[in-house]
Each structure stands twice: as C-alpha cells, then as structure tokens.
C-alpha positions in Angstrom: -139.5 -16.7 -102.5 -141.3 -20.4 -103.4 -142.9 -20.2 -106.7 -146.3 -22.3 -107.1 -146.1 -25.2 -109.3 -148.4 -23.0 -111.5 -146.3 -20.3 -111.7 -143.7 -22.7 -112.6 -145.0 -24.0 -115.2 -145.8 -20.5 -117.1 -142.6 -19.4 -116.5 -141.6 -22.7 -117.9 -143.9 -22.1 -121.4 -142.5 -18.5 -121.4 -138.9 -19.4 -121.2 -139.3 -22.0 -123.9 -141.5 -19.4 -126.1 -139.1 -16.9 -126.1 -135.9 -19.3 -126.8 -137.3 -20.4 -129.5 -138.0 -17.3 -131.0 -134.9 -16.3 -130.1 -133.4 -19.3 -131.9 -135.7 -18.8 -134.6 -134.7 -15.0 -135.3 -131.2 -16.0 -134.6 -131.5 -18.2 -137.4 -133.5 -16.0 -139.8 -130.8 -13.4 -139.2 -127.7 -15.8 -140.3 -129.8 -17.6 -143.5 -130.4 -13.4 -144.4 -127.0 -12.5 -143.8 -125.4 -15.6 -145.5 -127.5 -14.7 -148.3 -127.3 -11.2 -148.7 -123.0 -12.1 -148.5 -123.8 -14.5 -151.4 -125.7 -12.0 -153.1 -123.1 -9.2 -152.5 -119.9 -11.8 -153.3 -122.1 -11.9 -156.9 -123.0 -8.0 -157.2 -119.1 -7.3 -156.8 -118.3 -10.3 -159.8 -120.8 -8.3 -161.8 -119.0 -4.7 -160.7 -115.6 -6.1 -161.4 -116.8 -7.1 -164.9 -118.3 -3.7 -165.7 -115.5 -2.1 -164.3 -112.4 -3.7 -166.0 -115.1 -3.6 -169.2 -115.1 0.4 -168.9 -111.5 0.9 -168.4 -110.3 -1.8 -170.8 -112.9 -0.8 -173.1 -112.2 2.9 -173.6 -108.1 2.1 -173.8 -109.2 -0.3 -176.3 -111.0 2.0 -178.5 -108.3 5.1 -177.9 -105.9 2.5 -179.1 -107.2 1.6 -182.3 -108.0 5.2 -182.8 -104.5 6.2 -182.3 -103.6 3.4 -184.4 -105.4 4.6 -187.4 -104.3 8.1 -186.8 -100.0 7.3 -186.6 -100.4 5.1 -189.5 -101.1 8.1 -191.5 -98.2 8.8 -193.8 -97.7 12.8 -192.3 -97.4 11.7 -189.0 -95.3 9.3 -189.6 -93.1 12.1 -191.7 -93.5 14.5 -188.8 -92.3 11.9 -186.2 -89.4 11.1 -188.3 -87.7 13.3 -189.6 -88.9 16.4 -186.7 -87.7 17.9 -184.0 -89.0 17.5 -180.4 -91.4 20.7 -180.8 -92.8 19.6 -184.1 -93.5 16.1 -182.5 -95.4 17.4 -179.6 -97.5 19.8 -182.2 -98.7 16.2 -184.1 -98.8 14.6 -180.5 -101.6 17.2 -179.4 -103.7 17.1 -182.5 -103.6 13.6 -182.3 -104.7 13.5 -178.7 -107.3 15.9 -179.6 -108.9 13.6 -182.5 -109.3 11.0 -180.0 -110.1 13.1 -177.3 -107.3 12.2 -175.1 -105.6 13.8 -172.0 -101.5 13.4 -172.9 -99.5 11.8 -175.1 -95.9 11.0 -175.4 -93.4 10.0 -178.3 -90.7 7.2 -177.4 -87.8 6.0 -179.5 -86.2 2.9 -179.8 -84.1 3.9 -177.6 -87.0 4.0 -175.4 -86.3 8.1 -174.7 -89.0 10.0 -174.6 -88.7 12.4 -177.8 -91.9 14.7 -177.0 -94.6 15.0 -174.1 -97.7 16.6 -175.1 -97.2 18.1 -171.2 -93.9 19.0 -171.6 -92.3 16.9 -169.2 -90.6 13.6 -170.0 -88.7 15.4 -173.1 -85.4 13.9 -173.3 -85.8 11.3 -170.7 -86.3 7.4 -170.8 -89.7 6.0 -170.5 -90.2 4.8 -166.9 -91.9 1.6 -168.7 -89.4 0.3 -171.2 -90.6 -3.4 -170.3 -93.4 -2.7 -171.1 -92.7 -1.3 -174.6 -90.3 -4.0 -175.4 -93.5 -6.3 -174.6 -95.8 -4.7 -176.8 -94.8 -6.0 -180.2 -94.4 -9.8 -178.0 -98.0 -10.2 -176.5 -100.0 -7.7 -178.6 -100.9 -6.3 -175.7 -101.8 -2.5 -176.2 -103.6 -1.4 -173.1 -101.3 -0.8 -170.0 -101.6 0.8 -166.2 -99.5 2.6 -164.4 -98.7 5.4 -162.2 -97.4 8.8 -163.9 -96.5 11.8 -161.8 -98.6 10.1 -158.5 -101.7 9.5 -160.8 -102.7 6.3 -162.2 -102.8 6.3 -165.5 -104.8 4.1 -168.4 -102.0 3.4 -171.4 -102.7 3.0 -175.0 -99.8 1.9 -176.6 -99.0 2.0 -180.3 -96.1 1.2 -182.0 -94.6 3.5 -185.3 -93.2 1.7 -188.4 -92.4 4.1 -191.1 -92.0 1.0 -192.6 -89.4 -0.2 -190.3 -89.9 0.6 -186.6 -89.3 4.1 -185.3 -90.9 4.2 -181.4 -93.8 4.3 -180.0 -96.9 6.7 -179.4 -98.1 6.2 -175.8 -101.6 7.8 -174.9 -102.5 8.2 -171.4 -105.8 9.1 -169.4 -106.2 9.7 -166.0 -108.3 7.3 -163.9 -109.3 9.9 -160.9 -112.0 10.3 -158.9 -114.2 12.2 -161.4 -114.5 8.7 -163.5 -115.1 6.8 -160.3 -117.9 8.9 -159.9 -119.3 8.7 -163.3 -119.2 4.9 -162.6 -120.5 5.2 -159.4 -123.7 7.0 -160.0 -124.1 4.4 -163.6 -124.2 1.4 -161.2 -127.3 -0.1 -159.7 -125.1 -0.9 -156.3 -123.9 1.2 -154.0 -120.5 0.8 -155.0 -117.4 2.4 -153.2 -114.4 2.5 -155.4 -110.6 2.7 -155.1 -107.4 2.6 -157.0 -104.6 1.7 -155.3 -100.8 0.8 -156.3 -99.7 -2.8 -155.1 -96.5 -3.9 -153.6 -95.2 -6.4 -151.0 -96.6 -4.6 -147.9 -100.3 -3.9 -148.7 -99.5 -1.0 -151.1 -100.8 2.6 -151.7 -103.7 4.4 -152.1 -104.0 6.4 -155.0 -107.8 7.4 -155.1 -110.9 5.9 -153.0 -114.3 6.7 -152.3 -114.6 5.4 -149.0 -110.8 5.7 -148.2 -110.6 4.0 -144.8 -112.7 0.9 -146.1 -110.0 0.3 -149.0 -106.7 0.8 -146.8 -108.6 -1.7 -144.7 -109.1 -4.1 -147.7 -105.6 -3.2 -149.0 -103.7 -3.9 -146.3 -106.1 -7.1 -145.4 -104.3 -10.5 -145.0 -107.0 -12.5 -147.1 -106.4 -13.6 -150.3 -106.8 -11.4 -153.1 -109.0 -13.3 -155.4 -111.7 -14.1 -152.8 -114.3 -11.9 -151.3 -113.2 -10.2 -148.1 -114.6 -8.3 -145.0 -113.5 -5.5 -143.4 -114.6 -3.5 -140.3 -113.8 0.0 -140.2 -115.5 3.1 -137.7 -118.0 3.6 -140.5 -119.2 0.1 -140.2 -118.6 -3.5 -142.2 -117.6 -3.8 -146.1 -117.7 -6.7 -148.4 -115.0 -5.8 -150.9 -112.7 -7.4 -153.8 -109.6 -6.5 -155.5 -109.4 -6.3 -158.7 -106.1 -6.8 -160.6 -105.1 -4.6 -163.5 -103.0 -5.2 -166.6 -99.8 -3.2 -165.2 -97.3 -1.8 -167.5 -94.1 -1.9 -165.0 -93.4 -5.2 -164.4 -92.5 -4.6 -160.8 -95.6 -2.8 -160.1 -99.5 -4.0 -159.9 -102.1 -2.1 -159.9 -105.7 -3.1 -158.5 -109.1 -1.3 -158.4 -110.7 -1.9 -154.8 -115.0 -2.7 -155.2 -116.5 -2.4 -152.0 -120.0 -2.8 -150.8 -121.1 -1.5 -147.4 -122.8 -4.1 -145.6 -124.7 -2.3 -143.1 -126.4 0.0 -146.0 -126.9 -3.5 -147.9 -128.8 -4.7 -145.1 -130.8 -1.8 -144.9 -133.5 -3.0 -146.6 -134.2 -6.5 -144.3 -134.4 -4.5 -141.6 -137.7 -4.3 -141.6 -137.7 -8.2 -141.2 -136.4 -8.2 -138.3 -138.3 -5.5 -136.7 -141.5 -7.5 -137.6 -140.0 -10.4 -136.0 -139.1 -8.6 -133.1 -142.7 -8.0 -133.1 -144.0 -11.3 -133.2 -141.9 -12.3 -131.0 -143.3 -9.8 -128.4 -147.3 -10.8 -129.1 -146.0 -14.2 -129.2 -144.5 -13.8 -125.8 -147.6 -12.1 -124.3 -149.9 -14.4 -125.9 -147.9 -17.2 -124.5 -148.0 -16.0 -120.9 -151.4 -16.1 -121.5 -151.8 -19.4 -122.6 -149.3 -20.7 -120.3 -151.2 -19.7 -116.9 -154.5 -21.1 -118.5 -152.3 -24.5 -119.1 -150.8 -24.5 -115.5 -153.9 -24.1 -113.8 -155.2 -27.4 -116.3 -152.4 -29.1 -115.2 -152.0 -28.7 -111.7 -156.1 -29.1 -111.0 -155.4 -32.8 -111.9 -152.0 -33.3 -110.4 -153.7 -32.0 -106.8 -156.7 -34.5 -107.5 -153.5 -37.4 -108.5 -151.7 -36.2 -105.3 -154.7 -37.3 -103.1 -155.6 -40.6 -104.5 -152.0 -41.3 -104.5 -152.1 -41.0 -101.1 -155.3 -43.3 -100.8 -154.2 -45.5 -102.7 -151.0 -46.3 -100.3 -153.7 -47.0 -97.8 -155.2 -49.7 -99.9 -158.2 -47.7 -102.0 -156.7 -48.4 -105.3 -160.3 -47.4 -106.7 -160.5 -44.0 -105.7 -158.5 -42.4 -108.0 -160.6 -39.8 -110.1 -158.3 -39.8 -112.7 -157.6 -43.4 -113.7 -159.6 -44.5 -117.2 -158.6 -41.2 -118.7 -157.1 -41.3 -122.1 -154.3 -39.1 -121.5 -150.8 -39.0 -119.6 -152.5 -37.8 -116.3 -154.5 -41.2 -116.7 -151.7 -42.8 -117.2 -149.9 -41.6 -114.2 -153.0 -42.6 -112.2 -153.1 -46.2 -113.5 -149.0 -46.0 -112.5 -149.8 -45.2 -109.0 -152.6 -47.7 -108.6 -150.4 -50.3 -109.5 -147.5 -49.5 -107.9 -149.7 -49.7 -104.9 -151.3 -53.0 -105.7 -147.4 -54.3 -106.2 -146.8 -52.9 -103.1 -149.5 -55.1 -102.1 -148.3 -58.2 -104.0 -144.8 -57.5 -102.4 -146.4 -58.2 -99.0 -148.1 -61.8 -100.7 -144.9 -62.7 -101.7 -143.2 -61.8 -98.5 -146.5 -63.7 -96.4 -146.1 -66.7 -99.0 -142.4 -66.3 -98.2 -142.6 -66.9 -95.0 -145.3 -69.7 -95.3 -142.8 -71.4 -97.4 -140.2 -71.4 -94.7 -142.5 -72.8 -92.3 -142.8 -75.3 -95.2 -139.8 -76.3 -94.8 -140.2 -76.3 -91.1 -143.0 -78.5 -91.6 -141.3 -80.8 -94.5 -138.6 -81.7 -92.0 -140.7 -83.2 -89.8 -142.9 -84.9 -92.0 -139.3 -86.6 -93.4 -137.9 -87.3 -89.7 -141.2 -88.8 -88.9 -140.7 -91.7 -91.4 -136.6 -91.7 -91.3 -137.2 -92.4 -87.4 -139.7 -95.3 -87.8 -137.6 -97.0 -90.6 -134.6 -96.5 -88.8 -136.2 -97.7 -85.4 -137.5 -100.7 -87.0 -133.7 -101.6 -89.2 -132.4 -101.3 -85.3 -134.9 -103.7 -84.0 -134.0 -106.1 -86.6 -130.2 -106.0 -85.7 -130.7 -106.5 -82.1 -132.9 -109.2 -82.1 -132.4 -110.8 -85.2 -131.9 -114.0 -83.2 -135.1 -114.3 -81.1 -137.3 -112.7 -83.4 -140.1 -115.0 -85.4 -139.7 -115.1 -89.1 -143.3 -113.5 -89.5 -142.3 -110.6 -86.9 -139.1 -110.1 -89.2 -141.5 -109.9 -92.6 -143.7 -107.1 -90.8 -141.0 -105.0 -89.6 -139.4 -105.1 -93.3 -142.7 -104.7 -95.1 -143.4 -101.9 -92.6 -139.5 -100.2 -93.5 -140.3 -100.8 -96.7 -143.5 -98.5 -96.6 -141.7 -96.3 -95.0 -138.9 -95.5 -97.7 -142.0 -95.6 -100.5 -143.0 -92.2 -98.2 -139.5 -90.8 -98.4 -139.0 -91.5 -101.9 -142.2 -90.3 -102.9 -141.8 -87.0 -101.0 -138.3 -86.5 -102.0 -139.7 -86.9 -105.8 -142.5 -84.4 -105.4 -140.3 -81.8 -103.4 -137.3 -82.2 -106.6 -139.9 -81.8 -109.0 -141.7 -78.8 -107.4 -138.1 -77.2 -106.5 -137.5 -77.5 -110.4 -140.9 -76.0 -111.6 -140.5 -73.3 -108.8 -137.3 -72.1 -109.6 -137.9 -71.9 -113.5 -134.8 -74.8 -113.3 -137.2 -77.0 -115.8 -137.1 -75.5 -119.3 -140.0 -76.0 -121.5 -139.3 -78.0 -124.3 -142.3 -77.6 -126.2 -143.0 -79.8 -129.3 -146.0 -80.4 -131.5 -147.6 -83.6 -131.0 -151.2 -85.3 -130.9 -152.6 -84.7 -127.4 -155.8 -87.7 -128.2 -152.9 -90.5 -128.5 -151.4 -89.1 -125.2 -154.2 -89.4 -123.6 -154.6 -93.0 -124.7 -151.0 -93.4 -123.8 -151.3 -92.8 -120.1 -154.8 -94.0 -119.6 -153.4 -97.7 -121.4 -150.3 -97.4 -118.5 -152.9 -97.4 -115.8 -155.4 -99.3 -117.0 -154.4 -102.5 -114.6 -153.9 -100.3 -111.3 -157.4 -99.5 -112.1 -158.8 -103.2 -112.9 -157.0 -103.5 -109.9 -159.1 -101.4 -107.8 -162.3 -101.7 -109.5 -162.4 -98.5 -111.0 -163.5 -97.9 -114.5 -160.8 -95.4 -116.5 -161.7 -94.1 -119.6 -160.0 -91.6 -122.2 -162.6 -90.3 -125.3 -160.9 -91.0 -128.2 -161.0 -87.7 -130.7 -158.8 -88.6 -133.6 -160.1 -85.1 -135.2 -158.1 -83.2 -132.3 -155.4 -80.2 -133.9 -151.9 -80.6 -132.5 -150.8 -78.8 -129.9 -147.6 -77.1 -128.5 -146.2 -78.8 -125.3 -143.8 -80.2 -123.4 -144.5 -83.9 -123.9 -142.8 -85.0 -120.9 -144.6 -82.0 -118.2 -148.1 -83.1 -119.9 -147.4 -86.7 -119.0 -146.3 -86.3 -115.3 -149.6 -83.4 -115.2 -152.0 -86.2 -116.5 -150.5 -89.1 -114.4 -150.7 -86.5 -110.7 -154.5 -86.3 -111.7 -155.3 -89.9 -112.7 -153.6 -91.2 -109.6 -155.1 -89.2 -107.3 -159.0 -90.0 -109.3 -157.9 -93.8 -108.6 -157.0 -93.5 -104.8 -160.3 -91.3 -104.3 -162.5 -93.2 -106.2 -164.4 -95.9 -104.8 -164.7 -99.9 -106.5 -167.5 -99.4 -109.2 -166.8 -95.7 -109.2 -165.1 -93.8 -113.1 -162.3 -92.0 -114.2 -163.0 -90.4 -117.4 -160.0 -88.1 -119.7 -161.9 -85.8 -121.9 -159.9 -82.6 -124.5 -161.7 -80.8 -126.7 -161.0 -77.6 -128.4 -161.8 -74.1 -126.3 -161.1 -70.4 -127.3 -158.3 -71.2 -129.5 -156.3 -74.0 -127.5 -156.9 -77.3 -126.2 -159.0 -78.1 -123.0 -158.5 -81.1 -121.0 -160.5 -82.9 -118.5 -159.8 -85.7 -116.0 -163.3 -86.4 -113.8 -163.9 -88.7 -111.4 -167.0 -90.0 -109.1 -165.3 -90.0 -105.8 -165.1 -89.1 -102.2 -165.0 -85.0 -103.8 -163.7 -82.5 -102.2 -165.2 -80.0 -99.3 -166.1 -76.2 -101.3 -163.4 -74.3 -98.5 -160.4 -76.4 -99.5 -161.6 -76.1 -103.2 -159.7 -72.0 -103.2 -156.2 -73.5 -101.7 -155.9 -76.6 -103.2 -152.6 -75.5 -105.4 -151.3 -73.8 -103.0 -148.4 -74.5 -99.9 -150.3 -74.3 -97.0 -153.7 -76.2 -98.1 -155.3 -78.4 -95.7 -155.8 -81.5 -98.0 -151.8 -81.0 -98.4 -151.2 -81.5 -95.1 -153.2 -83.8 -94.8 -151.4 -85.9 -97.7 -148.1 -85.5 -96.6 -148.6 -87.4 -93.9 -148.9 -90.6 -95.9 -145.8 -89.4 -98.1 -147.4 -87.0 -100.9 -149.2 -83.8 -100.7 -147.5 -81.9 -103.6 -149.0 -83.6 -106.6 -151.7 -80.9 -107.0 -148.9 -78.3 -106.5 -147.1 -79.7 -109.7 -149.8 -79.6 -111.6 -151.0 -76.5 -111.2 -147.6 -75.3 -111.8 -147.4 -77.1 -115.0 -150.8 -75.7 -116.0 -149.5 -72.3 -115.3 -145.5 -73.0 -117.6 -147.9 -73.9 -120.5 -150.2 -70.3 -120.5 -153.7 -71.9 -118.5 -154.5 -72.5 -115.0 -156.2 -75.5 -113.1 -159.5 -74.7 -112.6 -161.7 -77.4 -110.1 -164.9 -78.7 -109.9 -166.0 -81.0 -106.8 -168.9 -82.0 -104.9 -169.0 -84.2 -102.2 -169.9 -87.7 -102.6 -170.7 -87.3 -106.4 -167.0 -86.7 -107.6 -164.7 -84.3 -109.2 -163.0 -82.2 -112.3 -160.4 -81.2 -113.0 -159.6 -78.8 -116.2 -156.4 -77.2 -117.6 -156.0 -76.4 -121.4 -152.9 -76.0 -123.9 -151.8 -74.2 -126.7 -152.1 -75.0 -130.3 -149.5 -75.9 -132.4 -148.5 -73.2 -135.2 -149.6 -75.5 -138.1 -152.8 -75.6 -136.4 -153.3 -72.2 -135.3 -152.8 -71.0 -138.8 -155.4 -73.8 -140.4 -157.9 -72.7 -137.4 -157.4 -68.9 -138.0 -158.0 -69.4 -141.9 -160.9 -71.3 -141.4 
C-alpha cells in the first residue's frame, strides 16, 4: 500500500515525537539512576560509619569497663592465686557488672584457665597472636569466630603488678543486633556478617542471605561499591572490613541496599512520563496531519507552476515572493527555468559564434587573395609593368595587410577579453588626465580631418579603480570610430563626471548616427554595422569595448540619432581612498 505524501509526513512528525521522548525518558531514567547509585554509594559510607561506630563503640566501652573491674585488687587475688572454678565464679560476676555474654581467663601461657561457659578450660586460646599483639598496638577490641559465631572481643590484660594473662570478654554479633540496627537506620539496610578467606568466604549471619553470598563471592574490589543481581532483584552493597583477632582470618560486615526498593519512590516519575509521552504522542498526530495537509497544499500549487514554468511562464508561480522556504523553492524553480533558458542563448550564441568563424575566414581570405594576387602580378611582369602601375599595385597590397593586421588585432584582443585570458590589473589613477592623455594623441588625426575633439577638463574628479591600459584601448575604439563618422566641421567631445557612486564617462559625436534597430545589437557578434565593418578590415571595436565596460562592473549604454550624432556612456569604479572620503561626506 502507497502512503500519501500527507500521511507521510504525520507519520514522519509521530516517529520523530515519540523518539525523542523515548530519548528523553531514556535519559531521565540513567541521570535518576546514576544519581540514586551516587546517592546509595553515600547512604552505605554513612551505614558503614554507624555500623563499625556501634560495634567498635560498645567493645570499647566493655573494655574499659572490664578494665576498671580486673584492676581491682580481689580480682586480681582471685585470678592469681585460684583455682579454675574460683576464676570462672569472678569471671561471671565480672561479666555481669558489664553486662556481658562470656568471658574467658588466659595465662601467659596463652591456656585458657576458666570459661565463664565452661568450655575452653584447660585449652590454648585459638587467638594467641592476637594476645601477644595486645600489649604492641594497644589495640583492645578484636573479632573473631568462636564456636561458628562471630564474636566482638574485649581484651584486657592482668598485672598483679607483673603480668599474669589476660581477661577476654566476648559478645555475640547475631542476628538479633542486626535487627536492632536495622530498624535504628533511616535506610533499608540489609546486613551480613561473614568470615573472609581466599575463595569468597563464609556466611555467618545475613539478612538477605542470597544478596550477601552474591556480594561475597563477587570479583569487584572490596573497597568500592558493588552490584549484585540476585532472583530477588538488584543490590548496591559494600564490605566492610573488621579489626580481626586471628591473623589468618578477616572478618567483614556486608551493607546492602536494594535497588529496586530504592527506586521505588521515582517510580512515579516515570509513570508520569510515560504519560506525557502518550498525550504528547496523540497531540502530535494531531498536529502533524494539520501540518501535512499545510504542507502539501503548497507543494501541489509548486508542482504545477513547476511544470509551467518548464514551458516558459516563469510568472505563474503562486508561490514565488513568499517569505518562507516554499517561496524559496518557487524562486529555485523559476530560475532554473530561466537558466534553462539562458542555456539555450548560450548554445544559439554558440552557434552564431561558429558561423563567426565561418564568416571571419572569409572576410581574411578575401584580402589574403587580393594581396597575394597583386604580389603575383608584380613578379610576373615586373619587367613590362610602368613604374606608376607598380606604386598602385603596392599601395593597394599595402591596404590590404592594414585589413589583416587590423582584424587579426581586434580578433587577439576580443579572444583575450572573451576567454577571461586578460587579467584586470586595476590601479588608482586620475581618470581627467587620461582623458587629456588620449584626446592630446589624437588631436592631429582630427586637425587632420577637420574634426573638432575635445576632452572637459575636471581637475576636481575622485580617482578611480581601473585597469589603465583596458581604459586606454576602450577610449581610443570610441574616439576613432567618432573621427571616421564624423563629418569636416563636425565634434568629438570626452565628458566624466561622477554618477551613483562611480565615474561616468562620455565620448559624443555629431556624425552620420546610427539607425534605432542596430542601436539593441551593436556589442554583439552578429550586428549588422559589424558586418558591415569587417569588410573594410574592423568590425569588433564596439565588441571590445563593451567587453571592457562589462570587466570593470558597467555596461555601454548608446545614444544615436541620425544625422545629429551619437553617445556613447560607460562608467567606473572609485578608487577606495575615494569611496571612503565620498561615503564620509
């Protein structure tokens, strides 16, 4: 199925609408998550802190309490000179006065004497290093693992004075305290303890146990925030590392977030941007058709007078003037139809100019074959031929190569200005002493012929921008072509004054004038005074000057009447010095 150009183009809009709102919720979903990870990474800094503060905190305080309490000359007595039973008796009323769970006696032998549980009696500590330690780092809080529970160690040494063991108090860290902590917290915290080793470790005690084996066992490195996926959905969790009283062991407590329940509450962001997103889409659809059928309305109107203007009406556009793209587009048609048109000129004036050539062969064979049939006359009968006879026929070849050269000039110069060969070489320079310049060089041709020349002298004249040497050969075309049109007693006058901004010039004559239908043609190849000219050896001086008129920004414009005369105008630039005096005047 073919979709209109309208439908297109609201599917088009709708496509575009909803990937940018898909984009656009994409985007708000990654800058939320990103920041609710940042925000998580800092809740679980915060959690550590509080954590390791409770723990630490409480051994801390059972230590100095015990402290105090052994340093009390009966204990010491009792731990000294007792027996195992005795020991344990002092052990449990100590445990009691700081509310402890066990306690155990060790002596430097690091065997345990008494055990408040009645257990380790007679056996060494399963933490000697960590006793040996004690007195070296100062170091009294400890944890390990006793009997498959982790254990928080207060350890204080006995000096009665000299040293005699050590009193080790231990409380359980189960589940019941990572409740308590659980429900204190502000987050929703899940909490493990685990046991460290080379391989990942063990679990001793979790809240969320599949969430901490998964961080456990995780390759990532422990002191950074990692993520875990588990059936119950995604964790942000940390591991934190515990003072550990074997030195082969580690212990960690595992603080996990779940990320699904922490994302709970942007939820409803979404949603409403799913929502938007919906009315946007609808409303676009909407808006979309209403566009298309705008658009395409105009494109139909632009279709037709595209096609008229192929057939030459390059006015019947509807659309052109508009101040928009469509406009735009119309004007582009138009003129690609008018260069259409233009293409055809140049391929008519293409063609004229081979039949130029055509023609400029013949008017160069014409004079070639007189000069050379009069050079061959000469050799044959240079003998019997009269001395005056000999004059003409030399005076006559002469003539003849004056046409030859003359065309042969006019055709190298036009070749040149055609073919963009002659580079301007603009200069500024004083256009009125120019002027005097060329009118002085043919001052005598005109004496000569009876004709008055004349050039206005305007000293006040700004400078102008030019190529000296174009201007010249322009103003010396004109001037000889006023002289041989203008009869004895008629006048040449040159005339430039300033126009618009540039220079005009002026070169009038009272001649012969010329007819008002060759005035349109008289630049151009195939003109009928051209012809005409070329005939006598010329014909392209109007050609190069019009062209030179056109390399300098203006155009020869003509003025002519018959039997009163003619004029002929062109203008020139200004030089920048004076454009920038004229523009602050």
């Amino acid at each position: 199925m073919t979709l209109s150009f309208q439908s297109r183009i609201a599917l088009l809009f709708a496509a575009l609408f909803v990937a940018v709102q898909a984009l656009t919720v994409a985007c708000i979903y990654v800058a939320v998550r990103d920041n609710l990870l940042h925000q998580l990474d800092q809740d679980l800094r915060y959690a550590e802190q509080a954590f390791r503060q409770l723990l630490v905190e409480r051994a801390e305080r059972v230590a100095g309490e015990a402290g105090l309490l052994v340093a009390d000359f009966g204990f010491r007595s009792t731990v000294t000179g007792g027996d195992p039973a005795t020991i344990a008796s002092a052990l449990e009323n100590l445990l009691l006065r700081i509310h402890a769970q066990r306690g155990l006696f060790i002596d430097p032998q690091f065997q345990v004497l008494a055990d408040s549980a009645g257990q380790w009696q007679g056996q060494p500590f399963p933490y000697a290093q960590a006793l040996a330690n004690t007195d070296a780092t100062r170091s009294l809080v400890w944890f390990g693992v006793l009997d498959g529970r982790l254990q928080e160690w207060a350890l204080v040494p006995v000096s009665a004075p000299l040293p005699v063991g050590w009193v080790a108090v231990a409380q359980a860290v189960d589940e019941q305290r990572i409740a308590r902590f659980r429900q204190n917290s502000l987050l929703p915290l899940h909490i493990g303890l685990a046991e460290l080793s080379a391989d990942g470790g063990r679990l001793l005690a979790a809240s969320a146990p599949d969430a901490a084996l998964a961080l456990l066992h995780s390759s990532t490195n422990r002191a950074l925030a990692a993520t875990v996926d588990t059936a119950q959905g995604r964790y942000l969790g940390r591991i934190l590392t515990l003072p550990a009283a074997g030195g082969d062991q580690g212990v960690a407590a595992l603080l996990q977030i779940k990320f699904t329940d922490a994302f709970a509450g942007y939820r409803h962001m979404l949603l409403l941007a799913a929502g938007v997103l919906l009315l946007g889409l609808l409303t676009t659809l909407a808006g979309s058709v209403v566009i298309a059928r705008n658009l395409s309305r105009p494109l139909r109107a632009l279709a037709g007078a595209g096609e008229r203007a192929v057939n030459g009406d390059f006015a019947a556009s509807p659309l052109t003037g508009r101040n928009d793209e469509l406009g735009r587009l119309a004007d582009t048609f138009v003129r690609a139809a008018q260069l259409a048109g233009q293409l055809g000129e140049l391929r008519q004036k293409d063609q004229e100019r081979r039949e130029l050539v055509a023609s400029m062969s013949h008017d160069l064979r014409t004079p070639l074959a007189a000069l050379r049939a009069f050079l061959e006359t000469m050799q044959r009968k240079a003998e019997t031929l009269p001395a005056t006879e000999q004059q003409h026929f030399l005076d006559t070849a002469l003539r003849q190569t004056e046409k030859v050269s003359r065309l042969a000039q006019e055709l190298f110069e036009l070749a040149k200005l055609e073919c963009d060969d002659a580079s301007l070489n603009p200069e500024p320079f004083n256009l009125a002493e120019l002027l005097q310049d060329v009118a002085q060089k043919y001052r005598l041709q005109a004496e000569q012929r009876g004709v008055s020349l004349q050039a206005e002298l305007r000293p006040e004249l700004p400078l102008i921008s030019a190529d000296i040497g174009l201007i010249e050969r322009l103003l010396t075309n004109l001037i000889d072509n006023a002289l041989r049109h203008t009869p004895p007693g008629g006048r040449v006058r040159l005339d430039a004054w300033p126009a618009r901004g540039r220079i005009a010039v002026a070169v009038r004559d009272t001649g012969i004038g010329i007819a008002p239908e060759y005035l349109p043609t008289l630049c151009d190849w195939d003109s009928p005074l051209a012809r005409r000219a070329r005939a006598d050896g010329g014909g392209f001086g109007l050609i190069v000057v019009g062209k030179i008129a056109q390399l300098h920004g203006g155009r020869l414009q003509v003025e002519s009447t018959l039997g009163v005369g003619s004029e002929f105008r062109f203008d020139l630039p200004l030089a920048d010095s004076a454009r920038a005096a004229d523009g602050n005047r």
